[in-house]
VODRENDO-976777 format. One line per field, with one value per residue: residue number from 1; residue in three letters; z, y, x of N, C-alpha, C in turn. Coordinates in pm, 1 decimal. Atoms other than C-alpha are relative to their C-alpha. Layout:
seq = c(NUM,...)
type = c(ala,...)
n_w = c(Z,...)
n_v = c(Y,...)
n_u = c(X,...)
ca_w = c(Z,...)
ca_v = c(Y,...)
ca_u = c(X,...)
c_w = c(Z,...)
c_v = c(Y,...)
c_u = c(X,...)
END
This chain:
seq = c(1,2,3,4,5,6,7,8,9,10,11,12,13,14,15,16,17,18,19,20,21,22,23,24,25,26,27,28,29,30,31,32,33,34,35,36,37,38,39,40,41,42,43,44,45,46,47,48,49,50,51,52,53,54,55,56,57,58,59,60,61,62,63,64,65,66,67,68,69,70,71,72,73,74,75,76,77,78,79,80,81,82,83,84,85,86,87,88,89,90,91,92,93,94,95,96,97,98,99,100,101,102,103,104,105,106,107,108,109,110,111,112,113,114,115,116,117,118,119,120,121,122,123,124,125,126,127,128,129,130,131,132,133,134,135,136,137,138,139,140,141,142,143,144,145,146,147,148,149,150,151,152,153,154,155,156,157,158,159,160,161,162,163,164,165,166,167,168,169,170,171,172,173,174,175,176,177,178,179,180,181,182,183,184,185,186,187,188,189,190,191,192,193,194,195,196,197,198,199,200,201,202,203,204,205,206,207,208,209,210,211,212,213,214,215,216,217,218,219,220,221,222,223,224,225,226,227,228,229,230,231,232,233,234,235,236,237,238)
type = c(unk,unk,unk,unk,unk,unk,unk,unk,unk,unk,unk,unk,unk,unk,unk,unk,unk,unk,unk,unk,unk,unk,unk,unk,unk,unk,unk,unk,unk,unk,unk,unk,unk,unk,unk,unk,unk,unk,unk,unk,unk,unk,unk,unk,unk,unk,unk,unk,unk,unk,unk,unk,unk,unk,unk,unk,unk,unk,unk,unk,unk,unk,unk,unk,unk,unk,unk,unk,unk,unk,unk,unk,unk,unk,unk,unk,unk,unk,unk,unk,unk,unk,unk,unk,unk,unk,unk,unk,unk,unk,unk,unk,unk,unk,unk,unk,unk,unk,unk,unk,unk,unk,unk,unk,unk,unk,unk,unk,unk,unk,unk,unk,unk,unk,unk,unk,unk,unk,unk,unk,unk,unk,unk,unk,unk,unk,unk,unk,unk,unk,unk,unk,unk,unk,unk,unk,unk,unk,unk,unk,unk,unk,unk,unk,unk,unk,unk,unk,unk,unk,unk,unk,unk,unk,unk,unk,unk,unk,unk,unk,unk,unk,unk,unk,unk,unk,unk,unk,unk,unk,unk,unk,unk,unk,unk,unk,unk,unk,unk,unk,unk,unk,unk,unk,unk,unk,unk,unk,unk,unk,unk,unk,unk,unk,unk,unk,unk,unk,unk,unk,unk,unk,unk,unk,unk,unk,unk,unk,unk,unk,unk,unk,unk,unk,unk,unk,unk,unk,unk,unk,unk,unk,unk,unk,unk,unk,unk,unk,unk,unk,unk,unk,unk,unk,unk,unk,unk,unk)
n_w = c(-121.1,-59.1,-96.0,-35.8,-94.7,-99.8,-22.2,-171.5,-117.8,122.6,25.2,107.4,20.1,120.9,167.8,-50.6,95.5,148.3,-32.3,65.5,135.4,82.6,-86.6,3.7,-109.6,-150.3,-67.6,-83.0,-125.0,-115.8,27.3,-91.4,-45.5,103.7,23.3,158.7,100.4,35.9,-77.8,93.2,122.6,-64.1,-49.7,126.3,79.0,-93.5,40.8,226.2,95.0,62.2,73.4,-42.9,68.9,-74.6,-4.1,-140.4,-61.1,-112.2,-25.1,127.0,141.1,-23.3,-13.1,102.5,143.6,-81.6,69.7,139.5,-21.5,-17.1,99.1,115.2,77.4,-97.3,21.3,144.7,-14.7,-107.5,12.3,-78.2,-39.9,-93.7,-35.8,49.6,73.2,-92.5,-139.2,-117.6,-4.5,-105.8,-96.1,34.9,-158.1,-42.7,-15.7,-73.4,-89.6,-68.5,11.3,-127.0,-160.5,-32.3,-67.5,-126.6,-100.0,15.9,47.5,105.3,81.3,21.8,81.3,90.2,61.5,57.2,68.9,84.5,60.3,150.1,105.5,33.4,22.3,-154.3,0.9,-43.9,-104.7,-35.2,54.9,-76.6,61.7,48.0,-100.0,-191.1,3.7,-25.6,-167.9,-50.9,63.9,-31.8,-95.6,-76.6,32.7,-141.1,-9.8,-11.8,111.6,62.3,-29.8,61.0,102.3,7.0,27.6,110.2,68.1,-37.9,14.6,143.0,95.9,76.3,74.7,142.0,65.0,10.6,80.6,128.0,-24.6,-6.4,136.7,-49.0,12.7,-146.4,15.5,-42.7,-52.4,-120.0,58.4,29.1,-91.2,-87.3,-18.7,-70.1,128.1,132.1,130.7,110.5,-13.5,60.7,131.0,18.2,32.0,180.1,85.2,-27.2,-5.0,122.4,2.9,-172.3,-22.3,-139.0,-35.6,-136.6,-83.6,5.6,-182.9,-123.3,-85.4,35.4,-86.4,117.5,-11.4,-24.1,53.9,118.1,84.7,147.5,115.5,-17.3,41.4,187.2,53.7,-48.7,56.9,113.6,-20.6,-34.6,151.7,84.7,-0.7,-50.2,101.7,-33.7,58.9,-20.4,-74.1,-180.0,-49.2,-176.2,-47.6,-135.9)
n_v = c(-31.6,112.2,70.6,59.3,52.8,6.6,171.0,73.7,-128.3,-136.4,-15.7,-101.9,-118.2,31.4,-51.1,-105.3,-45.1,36.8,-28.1,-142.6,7.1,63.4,-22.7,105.1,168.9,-5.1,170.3,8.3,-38.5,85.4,125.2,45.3,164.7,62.6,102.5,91.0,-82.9,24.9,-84.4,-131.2,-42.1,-20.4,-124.0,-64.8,27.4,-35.5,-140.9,-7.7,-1.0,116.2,-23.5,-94.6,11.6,63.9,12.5,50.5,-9.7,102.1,59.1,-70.9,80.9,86.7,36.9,-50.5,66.9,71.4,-82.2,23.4,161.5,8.0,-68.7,-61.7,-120.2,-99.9,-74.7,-17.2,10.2,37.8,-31.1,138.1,-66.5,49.4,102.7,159.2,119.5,128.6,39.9,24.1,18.5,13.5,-131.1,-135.0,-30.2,-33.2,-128.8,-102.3,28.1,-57.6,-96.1,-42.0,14.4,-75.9,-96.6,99.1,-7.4,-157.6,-113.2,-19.2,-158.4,91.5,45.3,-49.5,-86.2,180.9,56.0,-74.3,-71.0,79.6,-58.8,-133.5,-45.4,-64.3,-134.9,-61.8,2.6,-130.2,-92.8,48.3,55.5,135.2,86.9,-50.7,-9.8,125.2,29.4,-25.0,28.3,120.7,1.0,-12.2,142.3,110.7,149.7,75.3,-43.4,47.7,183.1,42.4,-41.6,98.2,132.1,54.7,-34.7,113.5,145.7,1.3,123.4,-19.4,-100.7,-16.9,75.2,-65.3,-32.0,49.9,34.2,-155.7,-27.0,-176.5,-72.2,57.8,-94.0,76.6,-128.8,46.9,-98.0,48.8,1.9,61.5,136.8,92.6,51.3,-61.5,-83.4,144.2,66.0,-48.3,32.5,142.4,-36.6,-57.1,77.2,115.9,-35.9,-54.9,-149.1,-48.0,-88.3,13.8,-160.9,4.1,-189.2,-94.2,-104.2,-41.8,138.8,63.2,-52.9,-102.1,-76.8,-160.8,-41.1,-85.1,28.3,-37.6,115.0,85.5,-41.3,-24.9,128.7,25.3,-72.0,55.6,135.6,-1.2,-44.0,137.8,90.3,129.0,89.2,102.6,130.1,86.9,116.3,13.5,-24.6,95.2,61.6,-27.3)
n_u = c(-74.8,-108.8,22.3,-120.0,4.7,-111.1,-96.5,-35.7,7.4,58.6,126.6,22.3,-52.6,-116.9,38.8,49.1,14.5,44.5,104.1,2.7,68.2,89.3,111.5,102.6,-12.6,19.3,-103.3,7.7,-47.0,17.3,60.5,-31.6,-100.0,12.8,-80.4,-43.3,-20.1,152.5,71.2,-32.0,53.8,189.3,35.2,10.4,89.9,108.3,-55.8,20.6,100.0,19.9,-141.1,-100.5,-147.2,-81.7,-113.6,-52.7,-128.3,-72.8,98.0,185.6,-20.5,58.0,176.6,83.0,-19.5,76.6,128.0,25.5,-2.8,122.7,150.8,-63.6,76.0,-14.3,-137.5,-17.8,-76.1,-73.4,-177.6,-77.0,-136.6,-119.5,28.0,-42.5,98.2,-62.1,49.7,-48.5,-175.2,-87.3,-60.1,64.4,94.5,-105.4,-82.4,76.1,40.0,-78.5,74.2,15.6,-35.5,-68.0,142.3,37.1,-138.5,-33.1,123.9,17.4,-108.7,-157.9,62.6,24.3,-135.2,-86.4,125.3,13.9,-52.3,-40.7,130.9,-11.5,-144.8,-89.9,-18.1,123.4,-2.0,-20.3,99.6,113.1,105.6,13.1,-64.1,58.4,134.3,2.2,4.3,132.6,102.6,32.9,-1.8,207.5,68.9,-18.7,-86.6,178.0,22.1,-84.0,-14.4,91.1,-94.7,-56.2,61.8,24.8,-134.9,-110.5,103.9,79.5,-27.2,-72.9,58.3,-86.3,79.6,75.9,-90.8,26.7,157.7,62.9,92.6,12.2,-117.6,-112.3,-93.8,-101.4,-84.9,-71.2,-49.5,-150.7,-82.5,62.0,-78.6,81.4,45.9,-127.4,48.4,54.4,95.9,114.8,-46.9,67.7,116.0,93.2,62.9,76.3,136.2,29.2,57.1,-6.1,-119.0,-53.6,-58.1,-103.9,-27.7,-183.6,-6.8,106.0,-54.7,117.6,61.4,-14.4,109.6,-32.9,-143.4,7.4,126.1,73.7,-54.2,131.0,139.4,-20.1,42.2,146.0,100.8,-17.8,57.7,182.0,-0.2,-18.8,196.5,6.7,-20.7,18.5,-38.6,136.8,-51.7,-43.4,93.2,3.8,109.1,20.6)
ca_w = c(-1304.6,-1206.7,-921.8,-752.5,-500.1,-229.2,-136.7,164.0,477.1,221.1,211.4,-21.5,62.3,-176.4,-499.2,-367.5,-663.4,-927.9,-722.6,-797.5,-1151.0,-1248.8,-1109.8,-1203.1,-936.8,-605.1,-420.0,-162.7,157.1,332.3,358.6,692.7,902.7,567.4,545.8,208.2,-149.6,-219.1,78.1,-52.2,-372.6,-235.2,-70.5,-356.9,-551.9,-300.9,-379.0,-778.4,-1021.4,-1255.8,-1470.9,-1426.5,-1494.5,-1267.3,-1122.3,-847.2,-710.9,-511.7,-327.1,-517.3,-815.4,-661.1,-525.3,-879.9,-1093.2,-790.0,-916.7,-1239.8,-1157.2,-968.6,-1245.1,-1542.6,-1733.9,-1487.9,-1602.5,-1884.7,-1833.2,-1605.4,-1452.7,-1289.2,-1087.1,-922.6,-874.8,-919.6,-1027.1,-871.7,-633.2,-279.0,-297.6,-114.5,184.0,121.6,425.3,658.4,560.0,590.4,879.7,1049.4,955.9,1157.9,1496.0,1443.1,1509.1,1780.5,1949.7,1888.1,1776.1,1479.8,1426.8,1404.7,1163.4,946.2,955.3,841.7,581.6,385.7,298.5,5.0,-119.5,-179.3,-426.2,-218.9,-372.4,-247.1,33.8,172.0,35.0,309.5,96.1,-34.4,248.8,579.4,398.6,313.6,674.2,816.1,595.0,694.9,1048.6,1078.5,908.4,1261.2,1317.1,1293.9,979.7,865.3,980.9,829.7,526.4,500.2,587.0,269.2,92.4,220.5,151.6,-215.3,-515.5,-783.5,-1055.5,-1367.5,-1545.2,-1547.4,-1728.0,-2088.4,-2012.8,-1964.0,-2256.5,-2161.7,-2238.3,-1962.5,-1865.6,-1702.6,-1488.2,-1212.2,-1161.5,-1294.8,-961.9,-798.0,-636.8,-470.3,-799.8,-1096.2,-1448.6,-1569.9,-1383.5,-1512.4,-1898.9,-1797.5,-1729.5,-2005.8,-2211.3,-2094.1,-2123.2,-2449.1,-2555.5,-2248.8,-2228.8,-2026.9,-1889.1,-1663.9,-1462.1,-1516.5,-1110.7,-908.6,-670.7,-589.0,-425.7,-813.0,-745.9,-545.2,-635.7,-958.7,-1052.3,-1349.3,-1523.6,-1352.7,-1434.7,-1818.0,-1834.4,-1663.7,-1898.9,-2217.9,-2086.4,-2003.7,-2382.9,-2508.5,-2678.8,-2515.5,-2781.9,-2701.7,-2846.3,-2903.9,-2807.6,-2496.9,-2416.8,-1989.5,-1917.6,-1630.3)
ca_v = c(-8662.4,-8764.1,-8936.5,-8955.2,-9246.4,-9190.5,-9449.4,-9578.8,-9297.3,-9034.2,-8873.5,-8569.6,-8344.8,-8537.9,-8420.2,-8090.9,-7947.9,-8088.4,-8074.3,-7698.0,-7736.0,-7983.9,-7828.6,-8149.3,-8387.6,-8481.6,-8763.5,-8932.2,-8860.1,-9165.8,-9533.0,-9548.3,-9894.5,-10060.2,-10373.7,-10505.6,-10354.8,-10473.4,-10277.2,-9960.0,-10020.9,-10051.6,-9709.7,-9536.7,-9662.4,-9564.0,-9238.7,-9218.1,-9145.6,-9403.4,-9279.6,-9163.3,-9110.4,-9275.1,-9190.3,-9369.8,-9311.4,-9558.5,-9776.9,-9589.9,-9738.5,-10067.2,-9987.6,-9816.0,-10139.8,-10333.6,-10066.7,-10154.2,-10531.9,-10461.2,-10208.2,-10202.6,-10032.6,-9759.3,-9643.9,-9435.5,-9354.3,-9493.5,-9371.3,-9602.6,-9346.0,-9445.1,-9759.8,-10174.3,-10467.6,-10740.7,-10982.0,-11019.9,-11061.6,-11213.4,-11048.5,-10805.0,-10851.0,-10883.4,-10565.4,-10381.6,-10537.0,-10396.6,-10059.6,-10088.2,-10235.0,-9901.0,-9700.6,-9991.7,-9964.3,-9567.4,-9384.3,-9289.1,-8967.5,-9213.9,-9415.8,-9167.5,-8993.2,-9394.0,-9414.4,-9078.0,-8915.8,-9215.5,-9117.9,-8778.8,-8650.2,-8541.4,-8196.4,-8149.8,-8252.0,-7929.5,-7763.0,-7758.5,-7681.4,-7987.4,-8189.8,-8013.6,-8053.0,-8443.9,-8517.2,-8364.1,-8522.8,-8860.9,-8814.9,-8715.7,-9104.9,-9267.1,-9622.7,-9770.1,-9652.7,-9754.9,-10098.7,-10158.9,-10039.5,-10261.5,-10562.7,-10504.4,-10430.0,-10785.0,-11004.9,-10827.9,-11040.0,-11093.7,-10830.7,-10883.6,-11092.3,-10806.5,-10587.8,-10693.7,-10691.2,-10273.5,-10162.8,-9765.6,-9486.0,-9569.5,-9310.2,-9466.0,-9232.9,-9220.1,-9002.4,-9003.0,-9013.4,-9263.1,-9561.6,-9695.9,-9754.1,-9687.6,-9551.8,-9937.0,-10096.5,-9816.0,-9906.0,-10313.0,-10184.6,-9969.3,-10240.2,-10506.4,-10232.9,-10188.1,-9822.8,-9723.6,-9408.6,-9419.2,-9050.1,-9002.2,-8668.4,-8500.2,-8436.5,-8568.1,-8882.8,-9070.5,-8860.0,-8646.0,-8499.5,-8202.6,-8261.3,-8152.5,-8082.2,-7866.0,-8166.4,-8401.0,-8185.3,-8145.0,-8502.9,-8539.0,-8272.8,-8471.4,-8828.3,-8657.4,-8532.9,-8869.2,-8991.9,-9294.0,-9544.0,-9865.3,-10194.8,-10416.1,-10710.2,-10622.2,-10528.4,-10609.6,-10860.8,-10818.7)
ca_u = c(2817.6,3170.8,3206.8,3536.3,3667.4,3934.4,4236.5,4355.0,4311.5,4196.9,3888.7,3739.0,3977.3,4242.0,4013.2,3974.1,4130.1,3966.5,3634.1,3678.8,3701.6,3474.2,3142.1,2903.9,3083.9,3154.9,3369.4,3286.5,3384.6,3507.2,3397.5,3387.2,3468.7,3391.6,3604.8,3626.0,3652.5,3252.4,3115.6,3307.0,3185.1,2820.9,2871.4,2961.0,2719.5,2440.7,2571.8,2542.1,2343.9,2224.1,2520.9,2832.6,3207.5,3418.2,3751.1,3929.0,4262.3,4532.2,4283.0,3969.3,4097.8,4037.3,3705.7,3615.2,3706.3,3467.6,3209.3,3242.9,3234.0,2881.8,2685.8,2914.6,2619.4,2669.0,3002.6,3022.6,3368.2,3657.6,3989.9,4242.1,4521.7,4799.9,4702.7,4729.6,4551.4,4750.9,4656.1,4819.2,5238.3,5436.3,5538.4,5262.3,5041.9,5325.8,5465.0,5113.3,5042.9,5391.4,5268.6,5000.7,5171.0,5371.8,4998.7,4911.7,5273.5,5352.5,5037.9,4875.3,5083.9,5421.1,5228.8,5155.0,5467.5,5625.8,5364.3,5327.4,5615.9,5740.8,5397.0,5497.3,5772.6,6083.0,6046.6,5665.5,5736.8,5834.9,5541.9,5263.5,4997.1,5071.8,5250.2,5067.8,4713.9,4761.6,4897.1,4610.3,4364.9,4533.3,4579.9,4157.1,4120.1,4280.6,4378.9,3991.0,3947.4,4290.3,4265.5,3964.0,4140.4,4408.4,4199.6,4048.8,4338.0,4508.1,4155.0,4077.2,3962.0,4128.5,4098.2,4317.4,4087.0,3856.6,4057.3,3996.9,3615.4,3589.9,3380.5,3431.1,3667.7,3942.6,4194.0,4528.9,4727.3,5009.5,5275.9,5635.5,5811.9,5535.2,5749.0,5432.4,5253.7,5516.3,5435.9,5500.0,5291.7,5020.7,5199.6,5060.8,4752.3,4628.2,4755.5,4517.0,4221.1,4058.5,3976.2,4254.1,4504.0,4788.4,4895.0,5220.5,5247.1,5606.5,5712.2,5457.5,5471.9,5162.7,4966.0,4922.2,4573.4,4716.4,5098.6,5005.6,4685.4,4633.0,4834.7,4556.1,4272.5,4394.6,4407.9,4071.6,3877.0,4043.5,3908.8,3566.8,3571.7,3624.8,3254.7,3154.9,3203.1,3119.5,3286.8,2939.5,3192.6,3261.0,2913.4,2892.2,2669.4,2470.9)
c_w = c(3.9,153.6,55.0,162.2,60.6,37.2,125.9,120.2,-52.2,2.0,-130.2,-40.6,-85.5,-143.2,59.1,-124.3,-154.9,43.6,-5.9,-157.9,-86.4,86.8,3.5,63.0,114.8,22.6,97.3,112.4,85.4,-31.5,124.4,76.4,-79.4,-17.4,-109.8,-119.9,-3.5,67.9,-44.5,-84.8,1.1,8.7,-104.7,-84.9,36.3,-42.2,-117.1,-61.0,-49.0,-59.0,55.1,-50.0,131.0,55.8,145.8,58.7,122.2,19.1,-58.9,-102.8,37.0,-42.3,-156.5,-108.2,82.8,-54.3,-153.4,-18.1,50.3,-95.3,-73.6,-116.2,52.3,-11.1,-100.5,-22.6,115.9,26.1,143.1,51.7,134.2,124.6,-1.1,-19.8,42.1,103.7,91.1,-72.7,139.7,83.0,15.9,151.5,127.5,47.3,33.1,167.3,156.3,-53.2,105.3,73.0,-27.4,89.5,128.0,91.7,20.1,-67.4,-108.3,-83.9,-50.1,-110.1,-107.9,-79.4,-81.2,-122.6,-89.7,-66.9,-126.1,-104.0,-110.9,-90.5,88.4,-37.5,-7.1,100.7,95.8,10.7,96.8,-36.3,-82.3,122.9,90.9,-73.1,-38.2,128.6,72.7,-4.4,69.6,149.5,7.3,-19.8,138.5,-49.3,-38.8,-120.5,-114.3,25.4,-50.7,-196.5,-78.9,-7.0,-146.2,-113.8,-17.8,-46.8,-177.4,-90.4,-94.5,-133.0,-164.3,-128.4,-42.0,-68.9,-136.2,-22.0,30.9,-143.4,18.7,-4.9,131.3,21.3,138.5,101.0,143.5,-56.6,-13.9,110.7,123.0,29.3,57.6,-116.1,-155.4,-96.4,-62.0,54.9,-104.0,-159.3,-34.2,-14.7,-94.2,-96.9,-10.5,1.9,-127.7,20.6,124.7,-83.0,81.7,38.0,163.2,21.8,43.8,175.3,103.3,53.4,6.5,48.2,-122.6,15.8,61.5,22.0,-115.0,-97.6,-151.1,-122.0,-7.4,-73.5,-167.1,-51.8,53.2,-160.1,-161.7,-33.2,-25.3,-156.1,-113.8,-40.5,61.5,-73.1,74.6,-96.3,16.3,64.5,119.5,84.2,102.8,-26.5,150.3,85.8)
c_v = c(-75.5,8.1,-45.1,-88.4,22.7,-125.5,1.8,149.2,139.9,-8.8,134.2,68.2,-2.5,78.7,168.4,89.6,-15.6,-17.1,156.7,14.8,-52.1,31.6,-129.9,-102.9,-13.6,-122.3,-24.9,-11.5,-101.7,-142.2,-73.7,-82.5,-91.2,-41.6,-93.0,118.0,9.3,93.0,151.1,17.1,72.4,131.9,78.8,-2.6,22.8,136.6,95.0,-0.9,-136.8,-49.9,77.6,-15.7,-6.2,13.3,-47.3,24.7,-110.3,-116.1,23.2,-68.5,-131.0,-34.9,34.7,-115.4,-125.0,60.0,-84.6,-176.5,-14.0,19.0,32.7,98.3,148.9,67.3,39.7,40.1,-64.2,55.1,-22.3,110.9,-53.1,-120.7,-135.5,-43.4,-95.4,-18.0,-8.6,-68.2,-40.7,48.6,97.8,43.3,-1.1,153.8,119.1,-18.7,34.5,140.6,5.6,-7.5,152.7,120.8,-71.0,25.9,167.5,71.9,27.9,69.2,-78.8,-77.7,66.4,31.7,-97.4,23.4,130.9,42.9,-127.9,18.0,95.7,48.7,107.9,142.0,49.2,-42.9,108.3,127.4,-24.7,31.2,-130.2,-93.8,-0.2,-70.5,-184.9,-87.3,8.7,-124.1,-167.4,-34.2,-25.7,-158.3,-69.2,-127.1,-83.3,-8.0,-67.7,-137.5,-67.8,45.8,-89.8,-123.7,-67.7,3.8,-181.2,-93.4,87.2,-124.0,30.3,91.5,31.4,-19.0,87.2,105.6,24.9,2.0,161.2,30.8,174.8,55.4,-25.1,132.3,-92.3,73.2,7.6,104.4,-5.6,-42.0,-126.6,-136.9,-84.0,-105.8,74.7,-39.6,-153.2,-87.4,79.3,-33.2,-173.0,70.4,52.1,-111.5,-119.1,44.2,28.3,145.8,78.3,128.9,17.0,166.7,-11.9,128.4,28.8,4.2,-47.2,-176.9,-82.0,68.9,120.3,58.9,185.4,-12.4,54.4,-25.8,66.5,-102.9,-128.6,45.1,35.8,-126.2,-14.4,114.8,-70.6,-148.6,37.1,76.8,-94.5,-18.8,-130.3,-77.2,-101.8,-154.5,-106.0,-131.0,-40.3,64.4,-50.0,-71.7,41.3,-139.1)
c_u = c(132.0,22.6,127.9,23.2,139.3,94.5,-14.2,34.1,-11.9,-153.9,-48.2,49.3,144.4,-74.3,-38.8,27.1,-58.3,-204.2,-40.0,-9.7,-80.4,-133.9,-140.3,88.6,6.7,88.0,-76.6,53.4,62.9,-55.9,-55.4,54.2,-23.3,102.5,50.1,-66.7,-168.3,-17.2,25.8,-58.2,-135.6,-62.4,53.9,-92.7,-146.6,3.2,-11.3,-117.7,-8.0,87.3,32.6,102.4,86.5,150.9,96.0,158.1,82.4,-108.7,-180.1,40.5,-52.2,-159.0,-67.8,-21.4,-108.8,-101.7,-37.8,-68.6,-120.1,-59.8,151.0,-52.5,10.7,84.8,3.4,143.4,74.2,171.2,41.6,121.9,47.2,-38.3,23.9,-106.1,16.6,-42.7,149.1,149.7,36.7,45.0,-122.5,-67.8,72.7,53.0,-122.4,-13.7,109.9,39.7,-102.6,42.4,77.1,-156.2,-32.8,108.5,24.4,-95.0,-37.4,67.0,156.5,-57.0,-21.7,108.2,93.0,-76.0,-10.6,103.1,82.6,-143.3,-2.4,130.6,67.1,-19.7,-169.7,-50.5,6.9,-68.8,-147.2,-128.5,-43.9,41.6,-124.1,-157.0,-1.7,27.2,-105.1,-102.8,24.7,-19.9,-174.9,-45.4,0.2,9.0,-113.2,-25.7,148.6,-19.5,-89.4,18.3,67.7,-80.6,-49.8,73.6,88.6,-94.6,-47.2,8.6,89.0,-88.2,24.7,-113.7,-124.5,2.9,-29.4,-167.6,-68.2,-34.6,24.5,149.5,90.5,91.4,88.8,69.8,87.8,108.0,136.0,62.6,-63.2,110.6,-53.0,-74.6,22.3,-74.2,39.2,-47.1,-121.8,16.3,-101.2,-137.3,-46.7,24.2,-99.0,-150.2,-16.9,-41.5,71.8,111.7,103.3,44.2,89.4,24.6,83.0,-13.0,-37.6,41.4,-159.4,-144.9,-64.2,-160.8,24.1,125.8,1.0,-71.9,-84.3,65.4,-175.1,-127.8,4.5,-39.2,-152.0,-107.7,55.1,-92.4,-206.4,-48.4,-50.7,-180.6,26.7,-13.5,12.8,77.4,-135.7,82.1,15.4,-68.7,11.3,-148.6,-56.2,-92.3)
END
């Protein structure tokens, strides 16, 4: 089965196209008021088979490399999109944290509208099967859900170090135009994963699941191709 995880105020209806073509998977829906990366992980993992193939997105990436960090036997593949690795920056919490007062002071809908469209490349923006149906999707999350979001976003552990320690086909991926989480950050990463691929998606901004997904889902049916070849070195302990 693959098993996809949602980012920050995203729920299922981000993999929607690739939940059409891959008929053996499913995302999960949500995390609810789940406050830290662990608890996410938890609930995903409640969720799963014994095995699976792993793909996380933005904040899913997080929670998916937390997965891995619980039941690393559990992963027979992994894929890291449009995402980071780095701990907490300077400024960082600050600047989420005046994000929310814009939902606390002026409403969720002002919040959103601050908050999505650098997500989105400027030329799919315009496109409301792409635009209108991510708005939506984040609006239904609300402020409760976001805030409990962030929190864990601002208190994650550290993750680098973990990195070098994936034993499993990896797939890397983000999309040319992303300025939230740019194609060289995703360049650090793959190189710090053994057995990794990096793949950058011509066009698309960060949001590349349904900015442009028969690129996504090409790279996805190549990764899920891959044999699972194991490095005995970098067998997980458990």
């Amino acid at each position: 089965m693959l098993l996809f995880l949602p980012g920050l105020a995203c729920d299922a209806r981000i993999y929607a196209p690739q939940l059409a073509a891959f008929p053996d998977s499913r995302a999960v829906d949500g995390y609810g008021t789940a406050d830290t990366l662990e608890q996410m992980a938890r609930i995903a993992l409640d969720r799963a088979p014994d095995s699976f193939d792993l793909f996380g997105h933005s904040m899913g990436g997080r929670i998916a490399l937390e997965v891995y960090r619980l039941a690393p036997r559990c992963v027979r593949r992994l894929a890291l999109a449009s995402t980071g690795v780095h701990s907490l920056r300077e400024g960082e919490a600050a600047k989420r944290q005046a994000l929310q007062a814009i939902g606390w002071n002026h409403g969720f809908e002002r919040l959103i509208d601050t908050w999505l469209p650098p997500m989105v490349a400027e030329a799919n923006r315009a496109d409301p099967e792409i635009y209108g149906a991510l708005r939506q999707m984040n609006l239904d999350a609300g402020q409760a859900v976001f805030d409990a979001q962030i929190h864990a976003l601002v208190n994650r552990p550290e993750m680098e170090s973990l990195l070098p320690q994936i034993a499993c086909p990896t797939l890397v991926m983000t999309g040319e135009l992303d300025t939230w989480s740019p194609p060289a950050q995703h360049a650090a990463i793959a190189a710090a994963i053994p057995n990794s691929e990096l793949v950058i998606v011509p066009g698309a901004g960060h949001m590349i699941q349904l900015e442009a997904p028969a690129a996504v889902n090409a790279a996805l049916a190549r990764w899920l191709a891959r044999p699972r070849e194991i490095n005995p070195q970098l067998q997980p302990h458990l």
